[in-house]
Structures are given as C-alpha cells and as structure tokens.
Residue, then its C-alpha position, 0 to 999 in steps of 0.5 A: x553539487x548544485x544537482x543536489x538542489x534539485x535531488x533533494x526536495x523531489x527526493x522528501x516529495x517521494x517520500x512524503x507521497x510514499x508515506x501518504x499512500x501508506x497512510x491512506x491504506x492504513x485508515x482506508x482498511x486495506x490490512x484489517x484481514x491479512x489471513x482471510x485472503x490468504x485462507x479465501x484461495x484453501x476454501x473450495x466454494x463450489x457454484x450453486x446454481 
C-alpha cells in the first residue's frame, strides 16, 4: 500500500507529459495534412536533372 504513494504521482507525471507531447503536436502542425503523405509515396516523381 505505501508503493501506492510513489505509483501514483509518477503515474499523473506520465500522463500530463504524454498529454503535453500531444498537445505540442496539436499546435506545432504535425496533423494538418493526413493524406498528403500517404498520397506523396503513389506519386512517381522522376529526378530532373
């Protein structure tokens, strides 16, 4: 039971640093184009040289 006080605040300091990493890739842009990526590897670029 006394683990418990050690388990949990590292548990809520997980969490709040999981949901600010998602929370950072919200605002830095990282899901504005979802298919452009998945389209960018069908498209056959060919190298001008």
């Amino acid at each position: 039971m006394s683990n418990l006080i050690f388990l949990i605040p590292i548990a809520l300091f997980l969490g709040g640093l999981g949901l600010a990493a998602f929370i950072w890739s919200l605002s830095s842009g990282q899901y504005d184009d979802l298919d452009g990526a998945a389209e960018r590897i069908l498209i056959d670029e060919e190298d001008e040289v």
